[in-house]
MARVODO-82352 format. One record per residue: x, y, z of N, C-alpha, C in turn. Coordinates in steps of 0.02 Angstrom, whole numbers, padded with zeros to 5 digits. Last residue first. Layout:
BEGIN
PT n.east n.north   n.up ca.east ca.north  ca.up c.east c.north   c.up
PT      X       Y      Z       X        Y      Z      X       Y      Z
...
This chain:
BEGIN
PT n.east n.north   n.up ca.east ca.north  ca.up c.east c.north   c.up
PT  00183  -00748 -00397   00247   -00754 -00470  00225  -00682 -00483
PT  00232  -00692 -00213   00182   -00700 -00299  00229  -00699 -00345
PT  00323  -00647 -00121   00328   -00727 -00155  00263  -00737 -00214
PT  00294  -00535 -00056   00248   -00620 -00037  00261  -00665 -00084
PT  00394  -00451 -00109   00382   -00469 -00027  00318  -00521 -00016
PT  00368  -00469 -00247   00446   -00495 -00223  00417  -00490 -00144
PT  00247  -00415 -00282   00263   -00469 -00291  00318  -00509 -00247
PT  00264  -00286 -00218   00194   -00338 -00190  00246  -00394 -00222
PT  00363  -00212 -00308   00350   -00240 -00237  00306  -00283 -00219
PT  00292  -00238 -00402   00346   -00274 -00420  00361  -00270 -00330
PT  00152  -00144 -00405   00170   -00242 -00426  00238  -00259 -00417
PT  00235  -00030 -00359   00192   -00061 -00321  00183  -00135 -00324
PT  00295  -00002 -00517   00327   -00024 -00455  00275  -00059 -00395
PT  00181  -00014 -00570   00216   -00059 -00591  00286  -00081 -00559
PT  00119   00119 -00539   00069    00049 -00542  00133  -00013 -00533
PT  00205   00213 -00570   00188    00202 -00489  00157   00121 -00471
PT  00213   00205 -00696   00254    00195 -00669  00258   00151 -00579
PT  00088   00229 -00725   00106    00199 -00735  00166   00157 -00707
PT  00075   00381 -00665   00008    00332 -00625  00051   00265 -00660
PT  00167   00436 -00753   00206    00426 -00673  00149   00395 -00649
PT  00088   00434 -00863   00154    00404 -00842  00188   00379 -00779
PT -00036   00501 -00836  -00020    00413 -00862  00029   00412 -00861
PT -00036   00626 -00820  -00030    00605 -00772 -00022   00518 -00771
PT -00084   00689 -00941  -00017    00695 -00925 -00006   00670 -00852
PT -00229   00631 -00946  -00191    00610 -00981 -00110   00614 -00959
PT -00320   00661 -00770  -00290    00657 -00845 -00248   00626 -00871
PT -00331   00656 -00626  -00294    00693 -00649 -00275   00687 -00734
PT -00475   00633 -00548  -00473    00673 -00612 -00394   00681 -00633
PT -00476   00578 -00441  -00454    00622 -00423 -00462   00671 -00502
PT -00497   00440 -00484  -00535    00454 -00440 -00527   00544 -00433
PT -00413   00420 -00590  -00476    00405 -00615 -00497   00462 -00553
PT -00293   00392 -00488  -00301    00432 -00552 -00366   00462 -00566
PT -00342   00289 -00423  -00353    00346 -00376 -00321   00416 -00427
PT -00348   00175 -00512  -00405    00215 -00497 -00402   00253 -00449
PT -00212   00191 -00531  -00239    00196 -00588 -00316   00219 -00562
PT -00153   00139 -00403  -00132    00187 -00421 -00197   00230 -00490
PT -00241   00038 -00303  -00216    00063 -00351 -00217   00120 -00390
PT -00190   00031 -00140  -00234    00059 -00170 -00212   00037 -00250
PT -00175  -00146 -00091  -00148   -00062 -00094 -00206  -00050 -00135
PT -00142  -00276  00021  -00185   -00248 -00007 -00146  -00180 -00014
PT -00075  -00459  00074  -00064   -00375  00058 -00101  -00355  00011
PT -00121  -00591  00171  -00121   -00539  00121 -00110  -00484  00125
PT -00116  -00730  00248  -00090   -00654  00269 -00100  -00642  00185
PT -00226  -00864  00331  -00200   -00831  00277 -00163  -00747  00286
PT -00336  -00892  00433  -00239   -00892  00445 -00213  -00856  00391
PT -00449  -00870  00414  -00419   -00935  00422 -00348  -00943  00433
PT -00457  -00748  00459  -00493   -00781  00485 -00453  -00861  00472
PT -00332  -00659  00360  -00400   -00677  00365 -00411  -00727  00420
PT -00220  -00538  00425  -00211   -00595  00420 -00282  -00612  00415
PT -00139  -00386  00314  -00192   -00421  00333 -00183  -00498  00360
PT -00067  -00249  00288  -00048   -00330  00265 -00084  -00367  00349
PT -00084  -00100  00166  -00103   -00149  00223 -00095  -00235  00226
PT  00004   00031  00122  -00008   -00054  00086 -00029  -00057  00165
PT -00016   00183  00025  -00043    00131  00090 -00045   00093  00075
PT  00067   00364 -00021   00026    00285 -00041  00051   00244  00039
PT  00029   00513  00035   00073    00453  00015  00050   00387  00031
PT -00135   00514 -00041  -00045    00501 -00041 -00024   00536  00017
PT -00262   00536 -00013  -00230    00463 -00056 -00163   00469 -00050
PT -00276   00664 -00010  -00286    00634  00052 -00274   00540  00021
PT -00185   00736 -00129  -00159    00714 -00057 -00196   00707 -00007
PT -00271   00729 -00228  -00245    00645 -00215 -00218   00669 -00148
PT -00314   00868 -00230  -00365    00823 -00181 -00336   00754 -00195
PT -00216   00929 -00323  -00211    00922 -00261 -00277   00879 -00201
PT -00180   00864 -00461  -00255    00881 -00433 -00242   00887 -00332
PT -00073   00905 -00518  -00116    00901 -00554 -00179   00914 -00492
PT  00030   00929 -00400   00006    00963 -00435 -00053   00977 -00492
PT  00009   00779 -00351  -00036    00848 -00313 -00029   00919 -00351
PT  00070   00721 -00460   00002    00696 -00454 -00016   00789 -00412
PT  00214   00779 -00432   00171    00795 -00477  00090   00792 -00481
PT  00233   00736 -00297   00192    00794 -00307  00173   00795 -00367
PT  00236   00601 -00309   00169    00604 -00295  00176   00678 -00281
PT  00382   00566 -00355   00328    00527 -00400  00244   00569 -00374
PT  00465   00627 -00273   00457    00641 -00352  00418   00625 -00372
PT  00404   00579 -00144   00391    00677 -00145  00408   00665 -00233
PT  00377   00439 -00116   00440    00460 -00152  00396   00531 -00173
PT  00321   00336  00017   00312    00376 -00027  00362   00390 -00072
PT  00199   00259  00132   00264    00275  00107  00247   00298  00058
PT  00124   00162  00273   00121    00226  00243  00175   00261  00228
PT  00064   00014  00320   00112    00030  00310  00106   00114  00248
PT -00052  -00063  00421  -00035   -00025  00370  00028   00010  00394
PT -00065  -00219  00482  -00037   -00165  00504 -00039  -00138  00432
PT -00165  -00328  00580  -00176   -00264  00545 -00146  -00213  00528
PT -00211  -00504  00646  -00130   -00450  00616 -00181  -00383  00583
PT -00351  -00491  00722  -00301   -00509  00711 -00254  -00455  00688
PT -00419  -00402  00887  -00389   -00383  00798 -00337  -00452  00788
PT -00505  -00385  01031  -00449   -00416  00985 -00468  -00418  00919
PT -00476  -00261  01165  -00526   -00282  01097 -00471  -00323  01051
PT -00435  -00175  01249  -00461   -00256  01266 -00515  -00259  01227
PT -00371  -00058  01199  -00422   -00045  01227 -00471  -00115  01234
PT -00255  -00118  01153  -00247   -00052  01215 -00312  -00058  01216
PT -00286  -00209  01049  -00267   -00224  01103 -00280  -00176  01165
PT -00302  -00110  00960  -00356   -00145  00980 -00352  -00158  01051
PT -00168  -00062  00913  -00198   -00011  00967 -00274  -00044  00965
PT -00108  -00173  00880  -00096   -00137  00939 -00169  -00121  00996
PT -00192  -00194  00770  -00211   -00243  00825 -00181  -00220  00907
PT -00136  -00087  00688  -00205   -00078  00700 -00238  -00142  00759
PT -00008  -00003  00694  -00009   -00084  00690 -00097  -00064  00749
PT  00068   00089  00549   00009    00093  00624 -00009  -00003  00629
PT  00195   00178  00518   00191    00116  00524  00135   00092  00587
PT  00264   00322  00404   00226    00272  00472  00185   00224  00446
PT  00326   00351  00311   00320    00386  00347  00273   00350  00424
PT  00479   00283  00215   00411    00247  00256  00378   00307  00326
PT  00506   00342  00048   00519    00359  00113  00448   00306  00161
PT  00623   00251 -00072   00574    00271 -00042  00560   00287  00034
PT  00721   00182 -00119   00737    00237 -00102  00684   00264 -00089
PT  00725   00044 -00128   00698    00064 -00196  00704   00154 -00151
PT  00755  -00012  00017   00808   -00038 -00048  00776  -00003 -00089
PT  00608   00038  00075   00676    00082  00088  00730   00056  00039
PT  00545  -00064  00032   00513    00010  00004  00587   00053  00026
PT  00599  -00181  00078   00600   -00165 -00017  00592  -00086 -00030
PT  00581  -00184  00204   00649   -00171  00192  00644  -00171  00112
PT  00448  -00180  00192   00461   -00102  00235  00526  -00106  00207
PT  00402  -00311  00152   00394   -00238  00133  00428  -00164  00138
PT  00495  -00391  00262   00492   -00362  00185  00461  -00318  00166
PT  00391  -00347  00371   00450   -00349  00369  00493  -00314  00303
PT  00261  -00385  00337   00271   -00329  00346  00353  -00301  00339
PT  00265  -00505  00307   00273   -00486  00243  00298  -00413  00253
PT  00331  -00548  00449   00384   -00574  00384  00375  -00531  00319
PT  00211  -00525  00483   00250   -00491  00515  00316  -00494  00478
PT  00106  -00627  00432   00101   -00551  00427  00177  -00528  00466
PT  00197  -00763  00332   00162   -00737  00397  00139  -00651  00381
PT  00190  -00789  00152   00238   -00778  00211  00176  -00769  00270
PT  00159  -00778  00043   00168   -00843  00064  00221  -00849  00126
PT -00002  -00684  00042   00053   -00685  00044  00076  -00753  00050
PT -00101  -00634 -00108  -00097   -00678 -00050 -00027  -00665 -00051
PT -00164  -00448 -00130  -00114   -00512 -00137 -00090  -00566 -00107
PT -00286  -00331 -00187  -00276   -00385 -00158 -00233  -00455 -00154
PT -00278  -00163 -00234  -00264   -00232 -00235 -00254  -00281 -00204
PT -00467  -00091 -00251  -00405   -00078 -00197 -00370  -00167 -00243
PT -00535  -00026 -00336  -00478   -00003 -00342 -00435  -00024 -00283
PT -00679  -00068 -00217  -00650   -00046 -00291 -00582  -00020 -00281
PT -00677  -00226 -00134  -00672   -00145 -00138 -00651  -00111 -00201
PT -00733  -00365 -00160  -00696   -00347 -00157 -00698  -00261 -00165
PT -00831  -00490 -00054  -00838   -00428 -00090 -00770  -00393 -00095
């Protein structure tokens, strides 16, 4: 079952390699990484096992106040979340929201398709370049 609006990307790396990359693309593109929760950690602390789970939580204040000016209820959606997952069989993927249905989700309209565009097409171009998707 896949979740609405969320994206789903195999990686061709480990989880800790994609996490890696990720974090060093979102800072090369001048973006801020406000935290970094490694969700098997804090399994661990309480003798429960998680495979890999870490979300990663970043931003750019140009691209996502406008959005909160349009509809201030995206800021419980921003600043945007990539999670990079390992499945059951070994596999690592990266998942995000997308930008376009947390548009949709929040109501913000027409004058808000640019920078939801924008946002969309960086996000793909990261995802792509940190797991090696064509």
């Amino acid at each position: 079952m896949t979740a609405a609006g969320l994206i789903t990307i195999p990686s061709g790396f480990g989880p800790k390699d994609t996490m890696d990359r990720l974090q060093a693309e979102i800072r090369a593109r001048g973006m801020t990484v406000f935290a970094h929760v490694d969700h098997a950690e804090g399994a661990a602390a309480v003798d429960m096992a998680l495979r890999p789970t870490d979300l990663l939580i970043f931003g750019a204040a140009k691209s996502g106040t406008p959005l909160m000016q349009a509809a201030q209820t995206i800021g419980i959606d921003l600043p945007l979340k990539a999670l990079v997952w390992q499945d059951e069989a070994g596999a690592t993927f990266l998942s995000y929201n997308d930008p376009a249905f947390l548009s949709d989700r929040h109501g913000l309209g027409d004058a808000a398709d640019p920078i939801v565009a924008a946002m969309s097409a960086a996000l793909a171009a990261i995802a792509a370049k940190v797991t090696g998707a064509p």
